[in-house]
VODRENMAR-559304 format. One record per residue (C-alpha): residue number from 1; y, x, z; chain. Coordinates in nm, 3 decimals. Layout:
VODRENMAR-559304
  midren       yy       xx       zz  pagu
     NUM        Y        X        Z     A
...
This chain:
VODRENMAR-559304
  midren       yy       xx       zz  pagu
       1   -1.480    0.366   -0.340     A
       2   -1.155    0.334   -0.536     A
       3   -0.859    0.481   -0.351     A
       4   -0.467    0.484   -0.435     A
       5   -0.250    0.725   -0.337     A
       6    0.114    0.554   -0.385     A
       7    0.409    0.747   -0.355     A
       8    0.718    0.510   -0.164     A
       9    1.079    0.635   -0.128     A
      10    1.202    0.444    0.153     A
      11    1.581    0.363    0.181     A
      12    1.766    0.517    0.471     A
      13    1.691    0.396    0.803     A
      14    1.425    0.159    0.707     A
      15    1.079    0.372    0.816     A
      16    1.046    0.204    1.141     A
      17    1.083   -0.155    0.993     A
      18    0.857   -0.089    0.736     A
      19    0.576    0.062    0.960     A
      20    0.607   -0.279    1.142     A
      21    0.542   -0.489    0.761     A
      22    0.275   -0.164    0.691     A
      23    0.110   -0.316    1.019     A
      24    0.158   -0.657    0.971     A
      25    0.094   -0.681    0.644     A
      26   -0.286   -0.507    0.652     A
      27   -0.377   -0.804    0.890     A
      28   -0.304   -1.001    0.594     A
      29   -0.446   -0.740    0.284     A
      30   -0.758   -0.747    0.555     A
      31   -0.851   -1.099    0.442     A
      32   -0.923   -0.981    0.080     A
      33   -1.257   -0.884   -0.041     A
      34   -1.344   -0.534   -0.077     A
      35   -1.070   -0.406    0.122     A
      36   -1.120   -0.108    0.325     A
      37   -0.763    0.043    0.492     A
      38   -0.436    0.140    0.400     A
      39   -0.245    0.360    0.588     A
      40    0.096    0.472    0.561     A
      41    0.149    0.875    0.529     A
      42    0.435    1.085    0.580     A
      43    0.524    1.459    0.506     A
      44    0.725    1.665    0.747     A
      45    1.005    1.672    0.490     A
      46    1.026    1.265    0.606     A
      47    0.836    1.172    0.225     A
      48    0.611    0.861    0.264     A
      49    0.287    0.734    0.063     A
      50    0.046    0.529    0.120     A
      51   -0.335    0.530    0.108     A
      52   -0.480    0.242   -0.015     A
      53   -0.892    0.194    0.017     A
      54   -1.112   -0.062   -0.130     A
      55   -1.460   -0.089   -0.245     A
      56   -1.395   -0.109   -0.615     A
      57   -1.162   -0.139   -0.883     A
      58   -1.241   -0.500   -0.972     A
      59   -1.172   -0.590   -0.627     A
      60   -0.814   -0.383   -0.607     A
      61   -0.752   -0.556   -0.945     A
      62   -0.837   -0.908   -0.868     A
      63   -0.626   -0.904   -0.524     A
      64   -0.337   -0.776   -0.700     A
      65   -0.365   -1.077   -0.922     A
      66   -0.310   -1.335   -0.624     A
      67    0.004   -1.518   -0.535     A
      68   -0.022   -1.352   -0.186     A
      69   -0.063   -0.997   -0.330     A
      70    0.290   -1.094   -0.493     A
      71    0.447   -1.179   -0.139     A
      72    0.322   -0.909    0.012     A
      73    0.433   -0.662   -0.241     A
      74    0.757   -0.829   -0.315     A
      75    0.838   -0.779    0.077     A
      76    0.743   -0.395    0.127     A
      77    0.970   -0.384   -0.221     A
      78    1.288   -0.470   -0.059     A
      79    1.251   -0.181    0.199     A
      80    1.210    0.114   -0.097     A
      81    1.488    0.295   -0.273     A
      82    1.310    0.314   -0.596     A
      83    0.946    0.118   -0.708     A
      84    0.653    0.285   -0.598     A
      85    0.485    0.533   -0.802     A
      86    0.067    0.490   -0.766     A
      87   -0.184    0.724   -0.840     A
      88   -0.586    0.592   -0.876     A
      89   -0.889    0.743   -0.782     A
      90   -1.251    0.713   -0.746     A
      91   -1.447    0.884   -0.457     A
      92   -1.685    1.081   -0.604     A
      93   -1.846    1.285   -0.356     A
């Protein structure tokens, strides 16, 4: 399993629209191969991240090369302060 943990800083007042393109948006990551879940996390200090799962690393890599990845990515964009900040992993136990 590879897994990315990417750190979001959302602009103010824009959590609750972005949990709605979060949700919407999965229905469409869904439709890739090797996807797993994402989920959207937050601390109690109001920081967000979110958890990304998919089978492999070839599979992350090869939807991120699609013109849909692009859309999708270009939209949850617009509601950050900053670009994200990812972090990869492989499940190893």
């Amino acid at each position: 399993m590879f897994v990315a943990v990417v750190e979001v800083q959302l602009k103010k007042g824009m959590e609750e629209e972005f949990k709605k393109w979060v949700n919407e948006s999965n229905k469409d990551l869904s439709k890739f191969d090797g996807f797993v879940n994402r989920r959207l996390l937050a601390t109690r200090t109001g920081k967000h991240a979110m958890l990304v799962e998919f089978e492999n690393q070839e599979k992350f890599e090869k939807m991120h090369q699609t013109q849909e990845h692009f859309r999708i990515q270009s939209k949850g964009h617009s509601y950050m302060e900053t670009p994200p900040k990812p972090m990869f992993y492989e499940v190893v136990n």
